[in-house]
Structures are given as C-alpha cells and as structure tokens.
VOGU-3710 file (C-alpha; in Angstrom, 3 decimals, decimal comma):
1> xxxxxxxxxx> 4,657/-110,716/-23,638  4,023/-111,320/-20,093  0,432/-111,507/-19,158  -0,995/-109,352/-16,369  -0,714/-111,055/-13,208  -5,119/-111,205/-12,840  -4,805/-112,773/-16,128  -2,772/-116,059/-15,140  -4,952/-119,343/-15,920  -5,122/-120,936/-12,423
11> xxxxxxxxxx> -7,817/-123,468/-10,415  -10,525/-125,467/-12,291  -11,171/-125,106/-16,381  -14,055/-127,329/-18,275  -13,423/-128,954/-21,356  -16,557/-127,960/-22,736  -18,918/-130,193/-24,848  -19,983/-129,221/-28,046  -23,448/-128,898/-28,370  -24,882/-130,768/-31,246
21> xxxxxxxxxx> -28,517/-131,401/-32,585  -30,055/-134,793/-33,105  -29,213/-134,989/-36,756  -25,172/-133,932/-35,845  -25,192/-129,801/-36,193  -24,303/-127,499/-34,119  -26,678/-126,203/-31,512  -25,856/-122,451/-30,359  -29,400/-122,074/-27,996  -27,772/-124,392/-25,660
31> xxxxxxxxxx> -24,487/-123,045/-24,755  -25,771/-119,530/-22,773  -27,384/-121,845/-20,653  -24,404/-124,267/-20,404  -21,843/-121,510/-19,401  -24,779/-120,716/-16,618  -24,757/-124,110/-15,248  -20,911/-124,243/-14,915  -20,725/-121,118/-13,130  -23,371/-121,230/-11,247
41> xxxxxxxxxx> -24,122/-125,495/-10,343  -20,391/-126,378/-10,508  -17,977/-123,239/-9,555  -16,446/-123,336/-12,955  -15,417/-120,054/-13,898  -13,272/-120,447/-16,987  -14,096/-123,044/-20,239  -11,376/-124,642/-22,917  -13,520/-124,507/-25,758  -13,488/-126,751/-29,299
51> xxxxxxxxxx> -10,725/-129,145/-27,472  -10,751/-133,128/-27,991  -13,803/-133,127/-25,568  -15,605/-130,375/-28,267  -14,480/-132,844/-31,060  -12,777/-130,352/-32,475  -11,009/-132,805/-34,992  -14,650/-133,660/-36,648  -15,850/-129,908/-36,627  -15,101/-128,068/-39,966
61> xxxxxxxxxx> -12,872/-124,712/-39,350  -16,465/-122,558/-40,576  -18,166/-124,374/-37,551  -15,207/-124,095/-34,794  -15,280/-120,095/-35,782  -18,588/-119,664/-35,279  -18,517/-121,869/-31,981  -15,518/-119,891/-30,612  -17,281/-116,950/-31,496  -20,355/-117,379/-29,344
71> xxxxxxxxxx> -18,982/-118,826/-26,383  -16,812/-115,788/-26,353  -19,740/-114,123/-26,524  -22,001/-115,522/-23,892  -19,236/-116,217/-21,566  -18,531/-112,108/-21,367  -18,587/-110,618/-18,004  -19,718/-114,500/-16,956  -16,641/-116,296/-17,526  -13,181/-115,444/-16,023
81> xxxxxxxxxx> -11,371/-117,046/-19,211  -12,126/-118,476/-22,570  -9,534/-120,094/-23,920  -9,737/-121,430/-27,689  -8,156/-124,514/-28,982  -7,074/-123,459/-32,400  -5,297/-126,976/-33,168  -5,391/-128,807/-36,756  -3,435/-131,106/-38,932  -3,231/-128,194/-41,440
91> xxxxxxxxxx> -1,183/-125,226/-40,467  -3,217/-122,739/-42,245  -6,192/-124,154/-40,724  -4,546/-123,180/-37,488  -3,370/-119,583/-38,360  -6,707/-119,289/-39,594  -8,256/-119,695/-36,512  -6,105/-118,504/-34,133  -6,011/-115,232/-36,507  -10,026/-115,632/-35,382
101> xxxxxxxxxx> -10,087/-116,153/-32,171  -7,426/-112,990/-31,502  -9,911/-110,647/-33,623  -13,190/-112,368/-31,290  -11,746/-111,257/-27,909  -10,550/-115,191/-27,082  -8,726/-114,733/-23,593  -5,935/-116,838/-24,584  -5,148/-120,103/-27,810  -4,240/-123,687/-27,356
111> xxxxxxxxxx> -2,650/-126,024/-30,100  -2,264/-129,394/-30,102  0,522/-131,226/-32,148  -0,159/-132,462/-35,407  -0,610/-136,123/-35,411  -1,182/-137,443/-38,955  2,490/-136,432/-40,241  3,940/-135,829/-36,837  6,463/-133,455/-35,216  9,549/-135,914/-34,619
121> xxxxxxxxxx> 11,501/-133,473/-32,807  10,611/-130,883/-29,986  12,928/-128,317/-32,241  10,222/-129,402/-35,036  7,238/-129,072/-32,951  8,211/-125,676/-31,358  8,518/-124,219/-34,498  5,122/-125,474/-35,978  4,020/-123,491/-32,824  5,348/-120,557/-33,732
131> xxxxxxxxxx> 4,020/-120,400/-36,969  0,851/-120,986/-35,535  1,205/-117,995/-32,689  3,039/-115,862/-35,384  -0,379/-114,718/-36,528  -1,577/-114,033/-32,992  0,897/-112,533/-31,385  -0,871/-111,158/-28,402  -3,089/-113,721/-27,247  -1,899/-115,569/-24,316
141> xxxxxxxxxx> -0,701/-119,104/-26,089  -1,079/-122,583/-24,637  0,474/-125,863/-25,977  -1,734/-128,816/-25,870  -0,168/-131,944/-24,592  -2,099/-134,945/-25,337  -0,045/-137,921/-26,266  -2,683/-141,066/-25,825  -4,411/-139,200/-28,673  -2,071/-137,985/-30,923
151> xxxxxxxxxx> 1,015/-140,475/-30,341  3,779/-138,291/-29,315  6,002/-138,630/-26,854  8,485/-135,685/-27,156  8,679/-134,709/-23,406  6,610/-131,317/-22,451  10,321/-129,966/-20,904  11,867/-130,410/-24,092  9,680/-128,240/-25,970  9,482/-125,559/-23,324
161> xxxxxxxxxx> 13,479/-125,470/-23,735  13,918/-121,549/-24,759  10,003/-121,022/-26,035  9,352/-117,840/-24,724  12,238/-116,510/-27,472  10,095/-117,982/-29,811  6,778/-117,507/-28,710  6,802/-114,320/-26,703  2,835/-114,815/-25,820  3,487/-118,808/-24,378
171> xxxxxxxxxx> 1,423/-118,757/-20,811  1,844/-122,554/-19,867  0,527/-125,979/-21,267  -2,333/-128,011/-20,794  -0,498/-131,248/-19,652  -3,092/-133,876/-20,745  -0,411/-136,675/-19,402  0,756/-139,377/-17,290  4,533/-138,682/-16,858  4,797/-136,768/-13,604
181> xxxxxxxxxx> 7,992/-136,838/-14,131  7,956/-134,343/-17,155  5,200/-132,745/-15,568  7,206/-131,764/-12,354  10,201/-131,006/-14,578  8,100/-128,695/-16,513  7,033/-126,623/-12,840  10,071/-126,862/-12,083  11,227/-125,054/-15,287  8,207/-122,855/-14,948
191> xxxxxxxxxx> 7,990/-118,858/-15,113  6,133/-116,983/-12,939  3,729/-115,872/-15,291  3,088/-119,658/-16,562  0,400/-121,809/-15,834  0,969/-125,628/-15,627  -2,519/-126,997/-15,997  -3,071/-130,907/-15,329  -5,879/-132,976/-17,719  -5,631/-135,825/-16,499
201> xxxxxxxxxx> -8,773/-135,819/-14,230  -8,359/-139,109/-12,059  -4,851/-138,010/-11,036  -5,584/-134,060/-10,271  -4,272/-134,623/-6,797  -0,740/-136,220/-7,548  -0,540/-132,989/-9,971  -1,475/-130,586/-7,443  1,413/-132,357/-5,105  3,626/-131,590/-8,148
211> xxxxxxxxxx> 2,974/-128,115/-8,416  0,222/-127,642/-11,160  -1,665/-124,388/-11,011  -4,979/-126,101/-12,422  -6,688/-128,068/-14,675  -8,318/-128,822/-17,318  -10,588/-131,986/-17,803  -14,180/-132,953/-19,346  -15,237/-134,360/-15,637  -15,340/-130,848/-14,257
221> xxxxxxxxxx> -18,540/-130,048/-16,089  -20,186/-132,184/-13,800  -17,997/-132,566/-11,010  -16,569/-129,509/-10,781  -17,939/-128,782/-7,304  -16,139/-131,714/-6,477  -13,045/-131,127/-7,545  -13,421/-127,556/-6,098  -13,508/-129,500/-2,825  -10,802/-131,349/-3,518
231> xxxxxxxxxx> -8,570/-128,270/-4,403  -9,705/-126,826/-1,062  -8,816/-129,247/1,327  -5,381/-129,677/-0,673  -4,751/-125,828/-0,174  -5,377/-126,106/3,615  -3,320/-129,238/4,090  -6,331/-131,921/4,413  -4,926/-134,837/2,391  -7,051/-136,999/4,192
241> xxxxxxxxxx> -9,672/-135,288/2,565  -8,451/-134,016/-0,613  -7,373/-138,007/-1,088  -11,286/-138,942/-0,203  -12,712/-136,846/-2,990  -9,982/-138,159/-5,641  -10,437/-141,957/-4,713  -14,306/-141,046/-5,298  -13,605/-139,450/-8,410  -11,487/-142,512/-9,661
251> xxxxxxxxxx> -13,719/-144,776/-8,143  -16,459/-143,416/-10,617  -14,018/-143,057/-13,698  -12,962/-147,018/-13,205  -16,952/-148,040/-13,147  -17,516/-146,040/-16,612  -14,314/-147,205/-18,150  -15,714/-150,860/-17,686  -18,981/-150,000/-19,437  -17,122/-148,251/-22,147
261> xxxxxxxxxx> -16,313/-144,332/-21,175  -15,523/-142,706/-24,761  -16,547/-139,261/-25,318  -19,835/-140,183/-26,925  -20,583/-142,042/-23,295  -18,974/-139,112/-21,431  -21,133/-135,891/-23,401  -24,606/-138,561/-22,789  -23,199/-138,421/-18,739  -23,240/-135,039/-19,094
271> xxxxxxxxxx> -26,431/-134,719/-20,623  -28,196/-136,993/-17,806  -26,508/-135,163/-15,081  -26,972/-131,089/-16,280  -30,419/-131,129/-17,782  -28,823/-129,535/-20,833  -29,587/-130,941/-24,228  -25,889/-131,066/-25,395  -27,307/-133,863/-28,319  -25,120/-137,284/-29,576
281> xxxxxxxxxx> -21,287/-136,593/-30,560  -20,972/-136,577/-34,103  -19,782/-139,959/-36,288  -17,318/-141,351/-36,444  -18,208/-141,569/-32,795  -21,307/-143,254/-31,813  -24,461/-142,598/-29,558  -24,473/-143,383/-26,071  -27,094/-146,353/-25,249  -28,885/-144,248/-22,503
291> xxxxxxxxxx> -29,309/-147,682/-20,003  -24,903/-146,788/-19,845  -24,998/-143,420/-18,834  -27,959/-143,849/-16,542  -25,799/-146,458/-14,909  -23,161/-144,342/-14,425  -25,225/-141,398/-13,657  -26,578/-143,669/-10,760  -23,072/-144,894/-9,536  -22,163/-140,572/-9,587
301> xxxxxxx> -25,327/-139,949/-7,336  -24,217/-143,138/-5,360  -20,466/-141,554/-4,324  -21,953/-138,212/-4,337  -24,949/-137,652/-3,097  -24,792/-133,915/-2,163  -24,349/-133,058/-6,159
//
C-alpha cells in the first residue's frame, strides 16, 4: 500500500517532549500550545510523538494511548503529520498500540527493535515488524533505527531486503545512525514512495548530501528555524552556508555534551528556550540543575542570536 504522493514524510519532524507535571504525570494543557509553538516559532509542521525523546520506554501503554490520542487531536488541521511510535519490548504491547493509533487517525506508526531479548537477525527483526504492522495494516509504517540505544547493529539495508512483501504499508525509516554508509545504501535501495529520514541532528547535512528526505531529531523543537535554514541553502546549492548553520548547530551540541546533554538536560533546554512548561523527565532519569540549561540556553542565544 503505496501512500498518496501529498502524504510522503519529507523536510523537518520534532521529536516531541512529553509533557510531564512536577510530581512525574502527564500534562495534556501543555501540548495545544506546544504543537502552536512548533508551527508557528520554529516552521515545524509534522511531530514523532512518544519516541525515545517522549520517554516512551518509562510511559505505561494506558498513558502513551492517551498521549497519542491528544496530540492527534490538537495537531488536526495544524499539523501536516503525526506519526506515532508504537515500539515496546512486548509484542502485544505493540499491536496494542499500533491497533490504537490506526483507530485515532495517527498519520503513519514507528517501531523500534526490541532491545532486552534482541532481534539477532534482520530475517528475525523484519518479522517482529510484521507482526507488529499486521494489526495496522493501513497506516503508513516506519522502522525505528536507533542502535546507541538499543544495541543493534543489523544494518538498516538488510532489513529493508524484500519488506514491502511483508509489510505492504512500510513508508521509510527513521535512521537514528552514524553509518552513512548503510544510510546511503538504504537511498539507494529506496522506493519512490519511501522516506529516508536522518536523526542524527549534528550530522543533518552529510545526510542531506546522501540523499535523506528529512529528519527527525529532539533539536528541531528549538532549532527548527535553523535547520529550516540549513535545508534551504542546501536545496539552492549554498554549502557555504548550509555548512555555517551545521558547524553552529554542532558547535552548540559539543558545549552541552560537556556539561552533560541527556534527555533530562535536553527537555529543561527546551523548557528555558519555548516558555512552555514541559516539567522534569520522569526517573530513572533525573532533573536538570537549571544553572546547566541556562548555560546552554546562553551559549544557543550566543550562536544564534536571531532565534
């Protein structure tokens, strides 16, 4: 199942945070005004929801339902795309959700391998897919490829190898990697109707080179105008520019990493830079010590002053 050619997942997507109260629950009031700020502050027009930046993995399934279900919601007629990461360790945890998000209108699923009892074989992990997609068998389907979290290394080309017989609804993979290598094998192996989107935010530029038709990434919430710009200039053959706005961009990233960029640091950025009260992340993950963000929140206004 081919989807219509409007339909194809292309240019900038946010890894959205999830918004969480002070005490660790989630916080619906925040996220109409959230999708407003990405369409409106950064030029984001389409959201991955409940991903590894949503801490999806310490969200129950009752809470990643009702999360799907209003960002679906609020994002109608706002949002070109919402696209639902529908990933667990438990197969029936996934068919249970993706069997959610096809009856809440999701505009396409994402699953991320398994990593506690792992897929040792791109053969294994294509059919855990399709038991997953089996229950959702019109929603657009991406596969989630995140191997610094989840510890496997099965090459992205390998487990496109004949997928589409499988999975009739596969649309493309998020390519949350460093091989750019696989990831040019895997445009180069690409259908027309595919989308090859890159998450690795630092290195959006070497994936555009490549051939990537997006990306996804946690950055774009905030520097989504940004990397807008960046997109641009690549499009009309300015890598002079398109390579200023990526060293700026990695320039930033290498300043956080030394003060300690996990997610918990990364969703406090966020909350310094938006206005939004997106809240702590929840344990096992700790709170943010707000003299680090507001250091890197300075450094940000530092390289880009215009934001």
């Amino acid at each position: 199942m081919a989807p219509a050619a409007d339909k194809k997942l292309t240019g900038l997507v946010a890894a959205t945070f999830t918004p969480l109260t002070q005490k660790g629950e989630i916080n619906l009031s925040e996220i109409g005004p959230y999708i407003d700020y990405l369409r409106e502050k950064q030029g984001v027009n389409s959201i991955f929801v409940n991903g590894t930046t949503g801490e999806s993995m310490s969200l129950s399934v009752g809470e990643r339902k009702i999360l799907a279900e209003e960002w679906c919601h609020k994002a109608k007629a706002k949002m070109d795309q919402v696209i639902v990461h529908v990933g667990c360790m438990s197969l029936k945890d996934s068919q249970e959700l993706a069997c959610h998000a096809a009856q809440i209108g999701a505009d396409g699923i994402a699953v991320i391998a398994p990593f506690f009892l792992k897929s040792t074989s791109a053969d294994a992990l294509r059919t855990f897919l399709r038991e997953v997609t089996s229950v959702a068998p019109t929603v657009p389907f991406y596969y989630y490829h995140i191997p610094a979290v989840t510890g496997i290394n099965v090459p992205v080309r390998d487990v496109l190898e004949g997928i589409e017989e499988l999975i009739p609804s596969f649309s493309g993979v998020k390519f949350s990697g460093s091989d750019l290598m696989d990831l040019g094998q895997c445009v180069s192996y690409c259908q027309p109707h595919w989308s090859v989107l890159y998450g690795v935010d630092e290195q959006l530029l070497a994936a555009l080179a490549m051939g990537a038709h997006g990306a996804v990434g946690s950055t774009y919430n905030y520097l989504g105008c940004r990397a807008n710009d960046l997109i641009s200039a690549f499009e009309k053959g300015d890598l002079v520019q398109a390579r200023k706005i990526q060293f700026k961009v990695q320039e930033l990233l290498s300043f956080a990493t030394k003060l300690g960029f996990d997610l918990g640091v990364n969703k406090q950025l966020m909350n310094e830079l938006s206005g939004l009260c997106l809240g702590p992340p929840r344990l096992p993950l700790m709170p943010c010590p707000h003299g680090r963000a507001l250091s890197i929140a300075q450094k940000f206004h530092s390289l880009f002053p215009e934001c």
